[in-house]
Steps between C-alpha positions, in 0.01 A plus 500: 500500500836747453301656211198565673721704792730692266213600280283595818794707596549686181135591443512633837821726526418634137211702625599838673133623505316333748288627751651483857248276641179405485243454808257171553375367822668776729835342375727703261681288288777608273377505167887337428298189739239401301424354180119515511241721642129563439241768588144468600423159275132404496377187284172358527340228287114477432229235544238582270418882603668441855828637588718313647785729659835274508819764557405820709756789490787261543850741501786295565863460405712206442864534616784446239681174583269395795250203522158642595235257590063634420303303744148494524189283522347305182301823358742741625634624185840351501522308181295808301802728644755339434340462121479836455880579648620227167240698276318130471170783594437822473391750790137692479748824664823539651801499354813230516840615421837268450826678494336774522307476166106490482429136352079470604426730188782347252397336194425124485839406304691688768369321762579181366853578447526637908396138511678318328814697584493650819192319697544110589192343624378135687177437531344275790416259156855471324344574152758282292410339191446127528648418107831658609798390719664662825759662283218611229298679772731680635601614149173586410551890595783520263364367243172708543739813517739438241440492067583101365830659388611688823417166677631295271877663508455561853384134626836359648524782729113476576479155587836552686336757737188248533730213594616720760168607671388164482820336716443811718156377586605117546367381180802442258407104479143619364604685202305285254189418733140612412273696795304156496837296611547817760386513882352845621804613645687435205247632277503829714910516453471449132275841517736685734765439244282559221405864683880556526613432180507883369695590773185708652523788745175427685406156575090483594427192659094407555474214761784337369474204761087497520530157306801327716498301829733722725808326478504583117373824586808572696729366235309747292536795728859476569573505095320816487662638804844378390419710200426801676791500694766351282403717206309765664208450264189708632222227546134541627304257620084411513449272787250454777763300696624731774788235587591560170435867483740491822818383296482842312644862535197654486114398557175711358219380595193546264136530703186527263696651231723780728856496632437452852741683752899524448701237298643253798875380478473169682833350579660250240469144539712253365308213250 
């Protein structure tokens, strides 16, 4: 993940114009500190002619290189925030800005590229595609991202930088295996690797463990926190495990669709 550190560092010493700091739940945070922020985001989604209000004036930020759990009940919000942070949904109002840039009102093309370049995502389902293998999954980004020609010339140092994120999450003697001839836990790897593959800044994870029994849970969990603090990748996590939520730097917890209180730094725990 060298890449993803030096280019994190370069994008952010080669602006000279940013604001001091910005203020969000009584905190100030350097705006140098954060790679995400929104504003007053309200979605709601309709039944018929009823109104169903989902987010409520949620104003957060998200801490560059920190893991920061969401918790909440089922209904909460959680999953429809973190959504709309990877630009998976859009927001009724608010705004959401990433390196300091806007992205809730940027065109549909550029939202794909934020990601498919600079967003990795797992999902509490894997999403891999049962024809392909391990090493095809993972793949699949750069093959969605690239022209046939670009891949084509650049496939030896693709599947090189696969092969890599797939030993890193234990799974180098799977290479050729199909989702079907997967367990769970290895089927939720194959996504973390897939989700890291384009070296992202921001890794959104939504209840990456809500399918595993807890030992593989806890496998899972201390991959992603290995991540964070190995590579400093900024990662964000949906969960309605507080345990969990406890491993993190930073907790927000989501109540009927609002932020409730301060974010909570529990204390570290080891995996």
């Amino acid at each position: 993940m060298s890449k993803t550190i030096e280019r994190r560092k370069a994008r952010t010493s080669s602006d000279t114009t940013k604001p001091a700091s910005i203020v969000m739940n009584d905190q100030p945070l350097p705006t140098d500190d954060w790679i995400m922020r929104t504003s007053g985001l309200k979605k709601s989604y309709y039944k018929s002619k009823l109104e169903v209000p989902v987010l409520r004036d949620v104003t957060v930020e998200i801490p560059r290189g920190k893991f920061t759990a969401i918790v909440g009940q089922s209904g909460s919000g959680k999953s429809t925030l973190l959504h709309t942070l990877g630009t998976l949904d859009a927001p009724d109002a608010g705004e959401i800005h990433y390196n300091e840039n806007r992205i809730d009102n940027i065109a549909a093309g550029r939202r794909e590229q934020l990601r498919n370049r600079d967003f990795g995502m797992v999902f509490q389902f894997y999403h891999l595609l049962p024809e392909l293998t391990t090493l095809e999954n993972v793949l699949l980004p750069m093959m969605i991202n690239a022209s046939a020609w670009r891949y084509w010339r650049e496939r030896r140092q693709r599947t090189r930088r696969a092969k890599e994120l797939i030993e890193l999450v234990g799974l180098s003697h799977r290479l050729k295996h199909r989702p079907s001839e997967l367990s769970g836990g290895e089927m939720q790897r194959v996504a973390i690797a897939r989700a890291l593959i384009a070296e992202p800044q921001l890794l959104l994870a939504d209840e990456p463990t809500g399918n595993l029994d807890s030992k593989t849970g806890d496998q899972i969990m201390s991959i992603l926190r290995s991540l964070n603090e190995d590579s400093q990748l900024t990662i964000v996590m949906v969960t309605h495990d507080m345990s969990l939520a406890e491993t993190a730097d930073r907790t927000l917890r989501l109540v009927e669709g609002r932020i409730q209180g301060k974010p909570q730094q529990p204390a570290r725990k080891s995996a």
